[in-house]
N, C-alpha and C positions, 0 to 999 in steps of 0.2 A: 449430394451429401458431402460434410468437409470430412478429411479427416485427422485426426487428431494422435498426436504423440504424446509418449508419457510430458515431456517440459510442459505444454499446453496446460495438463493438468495441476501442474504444482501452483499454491498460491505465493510461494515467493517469488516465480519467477512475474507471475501479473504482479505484483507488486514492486517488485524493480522496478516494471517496466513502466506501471502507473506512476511510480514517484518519478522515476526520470523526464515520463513527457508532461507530467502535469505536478511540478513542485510545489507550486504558487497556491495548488487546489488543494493539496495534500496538506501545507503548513497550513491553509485557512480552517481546514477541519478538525488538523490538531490542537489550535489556537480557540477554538468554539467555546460559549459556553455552553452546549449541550450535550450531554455527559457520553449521548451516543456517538454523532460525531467526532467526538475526539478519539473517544476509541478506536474507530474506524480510521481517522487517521495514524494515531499510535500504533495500530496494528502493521496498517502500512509500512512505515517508516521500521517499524522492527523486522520485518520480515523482507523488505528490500536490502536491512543489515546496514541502515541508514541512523540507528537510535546506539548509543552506547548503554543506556543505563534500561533498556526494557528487559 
């Protein structure tokens, strides 16, 4: 069994951590035309404190 600390559970901190090691995948989602992937990216980017205007 892992276990797990409260950071684990925050989504900003997976989302720092996602836009840091994976940028390239993060803009590509942001950039999509499909309305959910971008979100998905946008959310990213906002919650890693990576987006000025979200």
């Amino acid at each position: 069994m892992r276990d797990t600390t409260p950071e684990d559970l925050l989504f900003s901190s997976w989302a720092a951590q996602t836009y840091e090691q994976k940028k390239d995948a993060v803009n590509f989602l942001e950039n999509s035309f499909d309305p959910y992937e971008r979100a998905i990216g946008t959310l990213i980017k906002k919650y890693a404190g990576c987006e000025q205007n979200a």
